[in-house]
Backbone bond lengths (Angstrom), bond angles and torsions (degrees), N, CA, C in turn:
res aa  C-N    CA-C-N  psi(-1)  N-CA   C-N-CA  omega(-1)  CA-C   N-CA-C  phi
1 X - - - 1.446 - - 1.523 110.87 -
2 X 1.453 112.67 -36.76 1.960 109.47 -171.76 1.748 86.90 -66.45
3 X 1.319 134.05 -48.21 1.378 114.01 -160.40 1.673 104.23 -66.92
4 X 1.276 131.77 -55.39 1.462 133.57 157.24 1.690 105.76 -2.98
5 X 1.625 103.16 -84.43 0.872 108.69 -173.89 1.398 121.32 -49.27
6 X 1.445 122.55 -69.35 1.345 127.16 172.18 1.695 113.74 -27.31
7 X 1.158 120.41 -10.01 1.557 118.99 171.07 1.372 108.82 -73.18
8 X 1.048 126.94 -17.22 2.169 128.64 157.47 1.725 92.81 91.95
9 X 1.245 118.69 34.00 1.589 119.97 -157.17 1.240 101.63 -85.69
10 X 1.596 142.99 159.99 1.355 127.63 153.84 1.149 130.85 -64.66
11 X 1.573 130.18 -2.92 1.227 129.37 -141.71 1.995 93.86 -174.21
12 X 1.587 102.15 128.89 1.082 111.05 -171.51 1.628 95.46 -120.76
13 X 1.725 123.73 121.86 1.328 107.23 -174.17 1.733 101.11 -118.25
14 X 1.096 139.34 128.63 1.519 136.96 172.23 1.331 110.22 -120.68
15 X 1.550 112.83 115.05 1.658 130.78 147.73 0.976 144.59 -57.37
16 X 1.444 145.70 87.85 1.370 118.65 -177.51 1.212 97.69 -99.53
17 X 2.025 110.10 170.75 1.444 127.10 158.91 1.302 106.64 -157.20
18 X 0.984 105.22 -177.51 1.818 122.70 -175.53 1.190 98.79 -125.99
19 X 1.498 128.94 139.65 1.461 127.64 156.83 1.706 97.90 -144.34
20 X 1.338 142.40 147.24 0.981 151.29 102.14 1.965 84.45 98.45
21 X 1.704 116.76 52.13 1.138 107.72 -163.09 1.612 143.80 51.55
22 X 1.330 96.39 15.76 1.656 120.59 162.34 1.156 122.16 -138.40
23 X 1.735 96.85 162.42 1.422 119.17 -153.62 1.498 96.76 -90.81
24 X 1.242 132.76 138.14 1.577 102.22 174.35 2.121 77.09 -138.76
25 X 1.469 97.84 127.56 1.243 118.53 -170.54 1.859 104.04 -138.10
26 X 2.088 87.51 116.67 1.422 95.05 -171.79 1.968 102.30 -122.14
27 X 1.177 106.71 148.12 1.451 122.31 -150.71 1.219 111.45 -116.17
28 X 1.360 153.01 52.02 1.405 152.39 -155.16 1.781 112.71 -93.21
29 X 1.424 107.19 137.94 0.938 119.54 -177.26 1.930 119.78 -112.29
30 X 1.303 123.03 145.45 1.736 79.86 -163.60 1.892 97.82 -132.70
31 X 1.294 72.77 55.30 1.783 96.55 171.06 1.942 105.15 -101.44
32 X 1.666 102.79 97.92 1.496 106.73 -172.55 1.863 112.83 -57.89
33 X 0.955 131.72 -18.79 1.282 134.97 172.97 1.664 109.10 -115.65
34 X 1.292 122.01 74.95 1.676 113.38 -177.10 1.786 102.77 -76.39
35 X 1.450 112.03 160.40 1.044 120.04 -179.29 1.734 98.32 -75.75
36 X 1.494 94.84 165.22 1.713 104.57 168.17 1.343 121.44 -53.29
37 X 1.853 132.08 126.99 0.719 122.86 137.61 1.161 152.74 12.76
38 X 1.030 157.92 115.14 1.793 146.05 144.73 1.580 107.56 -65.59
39 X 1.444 87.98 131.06 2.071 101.76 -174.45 1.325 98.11 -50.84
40 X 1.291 140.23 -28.49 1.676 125.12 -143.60 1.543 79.00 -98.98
41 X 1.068 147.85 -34.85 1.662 137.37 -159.77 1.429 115.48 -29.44
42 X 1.411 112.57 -56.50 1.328 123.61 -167.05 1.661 109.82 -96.32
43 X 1.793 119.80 -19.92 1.572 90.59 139.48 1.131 145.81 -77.76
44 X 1.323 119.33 -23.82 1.575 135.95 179.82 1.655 85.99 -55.65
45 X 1.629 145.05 -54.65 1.375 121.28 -156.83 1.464 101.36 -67.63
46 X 1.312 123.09 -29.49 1.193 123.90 -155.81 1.498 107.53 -83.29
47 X 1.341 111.36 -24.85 1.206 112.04 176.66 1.577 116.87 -86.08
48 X 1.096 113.52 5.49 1.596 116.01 -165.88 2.369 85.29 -115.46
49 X 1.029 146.74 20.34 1.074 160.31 150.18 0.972 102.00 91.31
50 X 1.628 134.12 65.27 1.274 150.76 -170.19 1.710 97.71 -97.60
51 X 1.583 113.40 114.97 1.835 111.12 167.02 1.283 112.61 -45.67
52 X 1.494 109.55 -36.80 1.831 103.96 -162.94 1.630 83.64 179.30
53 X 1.466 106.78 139.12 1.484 132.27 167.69 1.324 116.96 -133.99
54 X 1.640 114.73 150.41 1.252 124.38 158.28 1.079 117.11 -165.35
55 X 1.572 116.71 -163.96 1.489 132.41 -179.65 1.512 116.54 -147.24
56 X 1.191 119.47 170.03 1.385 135.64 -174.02 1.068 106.86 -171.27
57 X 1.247 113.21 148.11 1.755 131.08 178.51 1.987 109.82 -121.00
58 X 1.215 95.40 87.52 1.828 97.49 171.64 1.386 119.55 -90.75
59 X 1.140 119.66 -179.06 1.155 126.91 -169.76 1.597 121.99 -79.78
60 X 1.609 95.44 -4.11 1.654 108.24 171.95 1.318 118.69 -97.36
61 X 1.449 95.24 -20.76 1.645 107.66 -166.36 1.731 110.16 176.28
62 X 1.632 101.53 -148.78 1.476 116.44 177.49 1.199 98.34 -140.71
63 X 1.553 120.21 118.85 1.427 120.93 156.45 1.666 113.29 -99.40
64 X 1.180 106.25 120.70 1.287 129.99 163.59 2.090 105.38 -74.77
């Protein structure tokens, strides 16, 4: 959520769901140009026992 946020966006949107005994929780920010990343983002999920993480930058925003 701090990287979400840290995108300076107006609008902070969070998903949750359940599938197949997991949580799958998506984080959108809806600032169309977000600033860069911090490198550690996507190890810190992985290190916290994340199946699979990522990111993308669309034209609405950044979903984490």
């Amino acid at each position: 959520m701090t990287t979400v946020v840290a995108d300076c966006g107006r609008h902070v949107s969070v998903h949750l769901a359940e599938q197949d005994g997991q949580v799958l929780l998506l984080a959108f920010s809806d600032h169309p140009q977000p600033p860069e990343m911090a490198d550690d983002v996507l190890p810190r999920l992985r290190a916290s026992a994340a199946v699979s993480c990522g990111t993308e930058t669309a034209a609405g925003g950044r979903p984490v």
